[in-house]
C-alpha positions as CSV (number, residue, x, y, z in Angstrom):
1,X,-59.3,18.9,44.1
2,X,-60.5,17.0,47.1
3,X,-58.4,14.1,48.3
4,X,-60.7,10.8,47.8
5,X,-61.7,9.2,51.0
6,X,-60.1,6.6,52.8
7,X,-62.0,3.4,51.9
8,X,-61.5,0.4,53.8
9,X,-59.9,-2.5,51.8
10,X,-61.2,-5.5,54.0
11,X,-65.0,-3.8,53.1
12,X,-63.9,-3.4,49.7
13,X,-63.3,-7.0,49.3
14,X,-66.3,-8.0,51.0
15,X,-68.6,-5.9,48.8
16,X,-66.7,-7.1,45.7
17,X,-67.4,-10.8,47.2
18,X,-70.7,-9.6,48.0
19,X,-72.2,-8.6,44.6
20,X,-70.2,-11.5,42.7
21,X,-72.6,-14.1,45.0
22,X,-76.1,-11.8,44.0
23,X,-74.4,-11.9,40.2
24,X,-74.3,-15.8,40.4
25,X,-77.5,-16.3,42.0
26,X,-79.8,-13.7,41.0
27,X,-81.9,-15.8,38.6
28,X,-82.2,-19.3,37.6
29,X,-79.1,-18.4,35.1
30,X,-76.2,-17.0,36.6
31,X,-75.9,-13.3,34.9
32,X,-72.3,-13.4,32.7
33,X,-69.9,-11.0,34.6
34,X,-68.9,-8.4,32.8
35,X,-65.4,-7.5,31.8
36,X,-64.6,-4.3,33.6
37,X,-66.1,-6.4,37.2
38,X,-64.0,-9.6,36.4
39,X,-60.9,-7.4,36.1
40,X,-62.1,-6.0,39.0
41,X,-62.8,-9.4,40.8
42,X,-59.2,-10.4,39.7
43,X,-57.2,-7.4,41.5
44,X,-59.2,-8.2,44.5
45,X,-58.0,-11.5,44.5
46,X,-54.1,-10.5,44.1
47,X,-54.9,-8.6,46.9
48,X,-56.4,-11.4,48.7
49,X,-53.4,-13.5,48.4
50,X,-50.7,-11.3,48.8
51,X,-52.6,-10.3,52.1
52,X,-53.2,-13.6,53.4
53,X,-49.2,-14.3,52.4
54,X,-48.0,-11.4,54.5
55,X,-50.4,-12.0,58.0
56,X,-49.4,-15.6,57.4
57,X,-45.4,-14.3,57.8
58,X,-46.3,-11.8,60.2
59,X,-47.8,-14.8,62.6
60,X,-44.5,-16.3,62.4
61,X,-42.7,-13.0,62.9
62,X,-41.4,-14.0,59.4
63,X,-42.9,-11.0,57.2
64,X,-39.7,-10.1,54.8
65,X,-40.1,-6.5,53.0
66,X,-41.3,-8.3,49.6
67,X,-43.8,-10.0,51.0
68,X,-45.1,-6.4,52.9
69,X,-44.2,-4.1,49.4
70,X,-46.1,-6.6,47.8
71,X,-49.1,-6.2,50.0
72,X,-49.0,-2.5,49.8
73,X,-48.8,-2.6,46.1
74,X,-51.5,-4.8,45.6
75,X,-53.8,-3.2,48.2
76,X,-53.4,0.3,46.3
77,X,-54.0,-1.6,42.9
78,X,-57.5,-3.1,43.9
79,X,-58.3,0.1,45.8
80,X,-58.0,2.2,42.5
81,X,-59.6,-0.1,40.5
82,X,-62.4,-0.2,43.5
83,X,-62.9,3.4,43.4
84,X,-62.8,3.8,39.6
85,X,-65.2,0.7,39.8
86,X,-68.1,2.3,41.8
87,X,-67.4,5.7,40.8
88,X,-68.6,5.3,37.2
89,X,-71.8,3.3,38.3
């Protein structure tokens, strides 16, 4: 079985931002997001935050191993649920 390929998260989040915007905007009535891309929309955001949390400690040369466990966790939750995502589209 081949190994997936590395995808870049700070992409990742941007296409996820990317085709929320077209979803909200596409017509004169925003399209209803579906279930499987809210979840989806929701781990990105955990992401987000625990991301922003940890380069906001690193800048203070604060970053405690929570705050970077945390990061990595969430990172490698919104990266699954990415792949799975766009893999089934």
């Amino acid at each position: 079985m081949a190994t997936p390929r590395e995808i870049d998260a700070d992409q990742a989040v941007q296409d996820v931002l990317n085709a929320w915007g077209t979803l909200r905007t596409s017509r004169p009535e925003p399209q209803r997001l579906s279930t499987d891309f809210t979840a989806l929309f929701a781990k990105m955001q955990a992401y987000r935050d625990a991301k922003n949390i940890a380069d906001n400690s690193r800048a203070r040369h604060k970053l405690t191993e929570q705050e970077a466990a945390d990061e990595r966790a969430t990172k490698k939750v919104f990266l699954d649920a990415y792949r799975a995502f766009y893999e089934a589209r």
